[in-house]
C-alpha positions in Angstrom: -66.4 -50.6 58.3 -66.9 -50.2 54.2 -66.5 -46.7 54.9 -63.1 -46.6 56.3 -61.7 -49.5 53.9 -63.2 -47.2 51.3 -61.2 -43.7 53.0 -57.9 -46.0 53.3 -57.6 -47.3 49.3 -58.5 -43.3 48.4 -55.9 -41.8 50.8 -53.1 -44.8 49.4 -54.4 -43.7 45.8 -53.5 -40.0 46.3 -50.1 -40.8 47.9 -49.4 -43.0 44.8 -50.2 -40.4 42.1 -47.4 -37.7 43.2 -45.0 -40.3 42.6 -46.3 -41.0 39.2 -46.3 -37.7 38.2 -42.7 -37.5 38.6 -41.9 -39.2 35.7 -44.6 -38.2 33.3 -43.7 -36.3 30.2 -46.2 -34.3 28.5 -44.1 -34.1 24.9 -44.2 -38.1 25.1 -47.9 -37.7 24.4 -48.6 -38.4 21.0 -51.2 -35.8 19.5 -54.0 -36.6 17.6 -53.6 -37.3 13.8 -49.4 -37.0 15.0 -48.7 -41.0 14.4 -47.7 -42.5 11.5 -50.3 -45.9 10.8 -48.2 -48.4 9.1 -45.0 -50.4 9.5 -42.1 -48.3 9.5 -38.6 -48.5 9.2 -36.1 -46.0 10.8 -33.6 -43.4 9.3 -30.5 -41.6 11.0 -29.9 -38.3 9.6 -27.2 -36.1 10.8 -27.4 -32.3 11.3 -24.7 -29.8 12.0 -28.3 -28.2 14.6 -31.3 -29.1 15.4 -32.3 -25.9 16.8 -36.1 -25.0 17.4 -37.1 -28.7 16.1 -39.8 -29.9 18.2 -40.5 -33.3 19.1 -42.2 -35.6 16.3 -41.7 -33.4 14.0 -43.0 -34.5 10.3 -40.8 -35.9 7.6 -42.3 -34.6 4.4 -40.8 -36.1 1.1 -41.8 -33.6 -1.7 -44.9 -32.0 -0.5 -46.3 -35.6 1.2 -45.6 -36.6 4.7 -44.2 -39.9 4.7 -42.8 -40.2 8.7 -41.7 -38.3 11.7 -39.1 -37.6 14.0 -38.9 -40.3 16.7 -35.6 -38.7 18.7 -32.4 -36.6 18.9 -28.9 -37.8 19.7 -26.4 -35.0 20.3 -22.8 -37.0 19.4 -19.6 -36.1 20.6 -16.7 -35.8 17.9 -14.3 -37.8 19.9 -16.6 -40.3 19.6 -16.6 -40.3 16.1 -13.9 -42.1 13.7 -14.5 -40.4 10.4 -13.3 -37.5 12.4 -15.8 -34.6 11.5 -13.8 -31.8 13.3 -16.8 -30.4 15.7 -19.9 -32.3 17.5 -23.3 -32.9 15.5 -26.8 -34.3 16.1 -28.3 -37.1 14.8 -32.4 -36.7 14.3 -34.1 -40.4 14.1 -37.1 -40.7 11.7 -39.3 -43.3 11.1 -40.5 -44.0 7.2 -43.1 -45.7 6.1 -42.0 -48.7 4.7 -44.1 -48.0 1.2 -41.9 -45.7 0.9 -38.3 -45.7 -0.4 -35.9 -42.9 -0.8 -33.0 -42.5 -2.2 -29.3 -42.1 -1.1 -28.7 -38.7 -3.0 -31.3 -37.4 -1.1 -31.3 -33.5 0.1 -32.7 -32.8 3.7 -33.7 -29.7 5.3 -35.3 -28.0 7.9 -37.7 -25.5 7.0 -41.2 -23.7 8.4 -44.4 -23.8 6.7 -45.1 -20.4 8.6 -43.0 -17.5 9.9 -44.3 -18.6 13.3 -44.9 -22.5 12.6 -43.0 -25.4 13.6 -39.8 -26.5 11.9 -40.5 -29.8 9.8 -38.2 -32.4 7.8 -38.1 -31.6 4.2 -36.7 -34.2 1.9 -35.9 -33.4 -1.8 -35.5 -35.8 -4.3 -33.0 -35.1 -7.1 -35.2 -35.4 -10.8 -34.7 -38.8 -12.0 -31.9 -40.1 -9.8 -30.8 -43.6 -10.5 -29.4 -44.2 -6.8 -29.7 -46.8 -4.7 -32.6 -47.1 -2.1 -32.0 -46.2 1.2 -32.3 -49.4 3.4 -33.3 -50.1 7.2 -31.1 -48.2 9.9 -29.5 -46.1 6.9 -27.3 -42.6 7.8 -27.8 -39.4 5.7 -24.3 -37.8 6.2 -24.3 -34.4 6.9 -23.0 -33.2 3.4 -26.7 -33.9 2.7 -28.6 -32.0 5.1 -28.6 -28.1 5.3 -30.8 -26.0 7.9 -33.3 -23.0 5.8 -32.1 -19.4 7.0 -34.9 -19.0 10.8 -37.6 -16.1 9.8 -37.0 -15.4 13.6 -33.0 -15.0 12.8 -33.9 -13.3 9.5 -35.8 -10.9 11.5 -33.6 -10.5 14.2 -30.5 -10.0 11.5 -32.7 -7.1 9.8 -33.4 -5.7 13.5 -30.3 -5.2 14.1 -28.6 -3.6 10.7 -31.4 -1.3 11.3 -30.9 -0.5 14.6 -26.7 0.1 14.5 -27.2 3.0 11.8 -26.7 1.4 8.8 -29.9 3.0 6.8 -27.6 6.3 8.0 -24.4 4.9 6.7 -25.7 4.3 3.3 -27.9 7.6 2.9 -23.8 9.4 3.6 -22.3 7.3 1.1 -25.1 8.4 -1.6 -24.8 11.7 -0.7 -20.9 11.7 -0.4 -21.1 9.6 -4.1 -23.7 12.5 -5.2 -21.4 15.1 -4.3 -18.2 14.0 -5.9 -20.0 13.5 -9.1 -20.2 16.8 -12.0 -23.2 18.7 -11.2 -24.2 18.2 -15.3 -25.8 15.1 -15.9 -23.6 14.9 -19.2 -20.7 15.2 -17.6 -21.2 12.1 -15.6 -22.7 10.0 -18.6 -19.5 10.7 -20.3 -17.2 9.4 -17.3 -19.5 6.1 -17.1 -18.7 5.9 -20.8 -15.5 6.2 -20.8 -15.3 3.9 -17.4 -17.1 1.3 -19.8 -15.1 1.7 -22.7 -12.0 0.9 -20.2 -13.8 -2.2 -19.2 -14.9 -2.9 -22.5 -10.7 -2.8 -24.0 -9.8 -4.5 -20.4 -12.7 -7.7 -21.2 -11.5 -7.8 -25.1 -7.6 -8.2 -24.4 -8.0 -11.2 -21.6 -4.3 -11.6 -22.4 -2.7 -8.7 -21.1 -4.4 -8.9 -18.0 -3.3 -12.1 -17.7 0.3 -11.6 -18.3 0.2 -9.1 -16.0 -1.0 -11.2 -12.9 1.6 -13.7 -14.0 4.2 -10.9 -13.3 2.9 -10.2 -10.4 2.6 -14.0 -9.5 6.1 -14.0 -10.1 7.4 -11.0 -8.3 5.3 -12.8 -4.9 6.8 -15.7 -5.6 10.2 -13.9 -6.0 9.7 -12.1 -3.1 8.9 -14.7 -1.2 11.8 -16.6 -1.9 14.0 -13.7 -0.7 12.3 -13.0 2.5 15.5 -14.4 4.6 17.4 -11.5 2.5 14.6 -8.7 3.1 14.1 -10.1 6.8 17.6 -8.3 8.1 16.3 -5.2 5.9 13.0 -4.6 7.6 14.5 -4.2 11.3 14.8 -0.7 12.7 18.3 -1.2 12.0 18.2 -2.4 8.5 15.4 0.8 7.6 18.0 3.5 9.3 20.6 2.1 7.0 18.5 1.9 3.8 17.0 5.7 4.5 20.8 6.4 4.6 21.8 5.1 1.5 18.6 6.3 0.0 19.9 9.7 1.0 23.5 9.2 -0.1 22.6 8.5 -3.6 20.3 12.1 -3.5 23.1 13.6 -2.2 25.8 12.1 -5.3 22.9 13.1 -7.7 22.8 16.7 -6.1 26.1 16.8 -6.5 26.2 15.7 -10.8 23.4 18.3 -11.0 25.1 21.4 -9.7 27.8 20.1 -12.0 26.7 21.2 -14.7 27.6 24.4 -15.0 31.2 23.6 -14.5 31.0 20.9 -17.7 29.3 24.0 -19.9 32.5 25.9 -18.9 35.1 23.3 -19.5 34.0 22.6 -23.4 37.1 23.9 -24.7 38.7 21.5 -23.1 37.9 18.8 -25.1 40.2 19.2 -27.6 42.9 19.9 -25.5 42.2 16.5 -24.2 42.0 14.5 -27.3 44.7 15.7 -28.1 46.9 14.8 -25.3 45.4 11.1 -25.2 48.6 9.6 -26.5 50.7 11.1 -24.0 48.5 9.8 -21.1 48.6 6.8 -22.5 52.3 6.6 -22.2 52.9 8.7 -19.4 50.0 7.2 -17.0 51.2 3.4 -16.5 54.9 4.7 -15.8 53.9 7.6 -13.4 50.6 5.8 -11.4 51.8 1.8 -11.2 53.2 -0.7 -8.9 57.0 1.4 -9.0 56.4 4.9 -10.3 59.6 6.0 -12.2 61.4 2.7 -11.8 63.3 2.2 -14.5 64.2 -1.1 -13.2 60.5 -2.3 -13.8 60.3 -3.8 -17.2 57.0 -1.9 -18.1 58.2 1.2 -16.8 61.5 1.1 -18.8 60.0 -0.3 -21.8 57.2 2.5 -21.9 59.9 4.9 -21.5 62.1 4.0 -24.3 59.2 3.9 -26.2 58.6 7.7 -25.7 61.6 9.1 -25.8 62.6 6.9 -29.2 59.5 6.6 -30.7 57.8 9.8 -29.8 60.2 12.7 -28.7 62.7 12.5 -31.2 61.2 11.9 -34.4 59.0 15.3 -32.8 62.1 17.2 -32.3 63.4 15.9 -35.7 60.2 15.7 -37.6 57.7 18.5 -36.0 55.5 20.8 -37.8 56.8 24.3 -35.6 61.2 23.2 -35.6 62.9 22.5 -38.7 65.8 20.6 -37.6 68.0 19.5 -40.5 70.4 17.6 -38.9 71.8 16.9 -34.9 75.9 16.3 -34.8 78.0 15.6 -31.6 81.6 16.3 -31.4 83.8 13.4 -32.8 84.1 11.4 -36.3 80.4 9.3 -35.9 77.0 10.4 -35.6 75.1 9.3 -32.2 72.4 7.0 -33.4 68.6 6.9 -31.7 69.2 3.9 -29.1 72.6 6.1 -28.0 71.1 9.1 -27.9 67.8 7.7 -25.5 70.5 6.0 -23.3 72.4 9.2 -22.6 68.8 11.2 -21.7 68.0 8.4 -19.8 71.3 8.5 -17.9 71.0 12.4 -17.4 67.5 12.1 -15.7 69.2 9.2 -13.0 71.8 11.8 -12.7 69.6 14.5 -11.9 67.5 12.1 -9.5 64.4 12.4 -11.7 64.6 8.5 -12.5 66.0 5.8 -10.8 
């Protein structure tokens, strides 16, 4: 009878530990020398990633461990008021309570190995005069930063390896190699003269200066007349500025074979001097509103003014006739103002003038 009571409580034993096991978590096991002895008091720091961070990871505060990692939160943005822009993790810590940092604080993650666990690192800024941090404290994330991964380091390297860039660079020393004078002179006295440019560019600041304000200002300008240059830059705005553009090579074609013609026509310049008076007279009557329209005050007035003023003091006056006196038939002499009315009644006469 003590032998089956003895079978019954093993057999309900072994049904009971199965279920047990369900829920047991082997990180939740503390490892020796892994606990902090003391009271603590926890921190909330907040990290952009916690990748790779292992479970009770150690806080170390310059070189001395002073707590550990007690859990991760992964918190949603929307979540958030202060409205961070993309989701974040918060890592709680637990701190001795002997020990006080700072709020200026920097945190990082970091590896005492290439292949060791990622650990806490807290950096104290040299003789902060910031407050303590209290109980249930945040570090915001402007103060924490994650150390470049020797696994990502090495993977990074890997890689640029691997996709021919050792290759690239060898061509692009050799390419540089090439284009450079074979005589080594030759190519100190380019450097030199490359550092003498520098050299004048560094000691005259000002120049350089003005000349990325002009260019500031032509953007600027530019941009200001981009509904203007819009319409220009459309297939139909480039086919008529290629247009124009050839236009204006054709007009200056055209002034260049010119030339010849002007070296032939010199000797007319005198000529034309010469005549400049006439065309002065002559060109508003003949070219205006009422050519020949002796009705038109202008007209008549300009007329007058020619054949009074101009054609017969030259017929009375000139240089080539000697004309020592002009006499119509009858008692009287025919003044100037008679004399211009009756040429100016022969040319209506003859239809010349109206």
């Amino acid at each position: 009878m003590t032998r089956f009571h003895t079978r019954a409580a093993l057999a309900a034993t072994l049904s009971v530990l199965p279920l047990c096991s369900c829920g047991f978590d082997p990180v939740a096991v503390p490892l020796p020398g892994s606990s902090i002895s003391g009271e603590t008091y926890p921190l909330h720091l907040e990290f952009a990633d916690v990748l790779n961070l292992p479970p009770g990871a150690k806080l170390i505060a310059d070189g001395v461990e002073v707590g550990k990692l007690t859990g991760v939160t992964v918190t949603d943005v929307t979540r958030r008021e202060s409205g961070i822009g993309r989701g974040f993790v918060v890592a709680d810590v637990a701190v001795k309570c002997d020990v006080r940092l700072p709020s200026d604080i920097k945190i990082e993650l970091r590896q005492t190995t290439p292949l060791g666990d990622v650990y806490i690192a807290v950096t104290t800024p040299p003789r902060t005069s910031a407050p303590a941090l209290t109980a249930g404290a945040t570090v915001p994330m402007t103060q924490t930063t994650r150390a470049p991964q020797i696994e990502d380091t090495m993977a990074g390297l890997a890689t640029s390896l691997g996709s021919g860039m050792v290759t690239d660079l060898q061509d692009t020393v050799r390419q540089l190699n090439a284009s450079l004078p074979e005589n080594p002179r030759e190519t100190a006295r380019i450097f030199g003269v490359i550092g003498t440019d520098l050299s004048d560019v560094a000691a005259d600041l000002g120049s350089l200066d003005a000349l990325i304000d002009g260019l500031d200002s032509t953007v600027t300008t530019t941009v200001d007349l981009l509904p203007t240059l819009q319409p220009m830059l459309t297939d139909d705005g480039i086919t008529h500025l290629v247009d124009t553009t050839e236009a204006v090579i054709g007009v200056l074609y055209i002034f260049a074979n010119l030339g010849p013609v002007a070296h032939a026509a010199v000797w007319l310049g005198p000529m034309l001097a010469a005549s400049n008076d006439l065309v002065k007279a002559t060109v508003p009557m003949l070219f205006g509103n009422r050519p020949l329209d002796l009705d038109s005050r202008s007209n008549m007035s300009d007329l007058v003014n020619l054949i009074q003023n101009k054609i017969i003091p030259f017929v009375q006056q000139g240089r080539n006739v000697n004309v020592t006196a002009v006499a119509a038939g009858g008692p009287e002499a025919v003044g100037s103002a008679e004399q211009t009315s009756r040429v100016i009644d022969s040319l209506r006469m003859i239809g010349v003038v109206r």
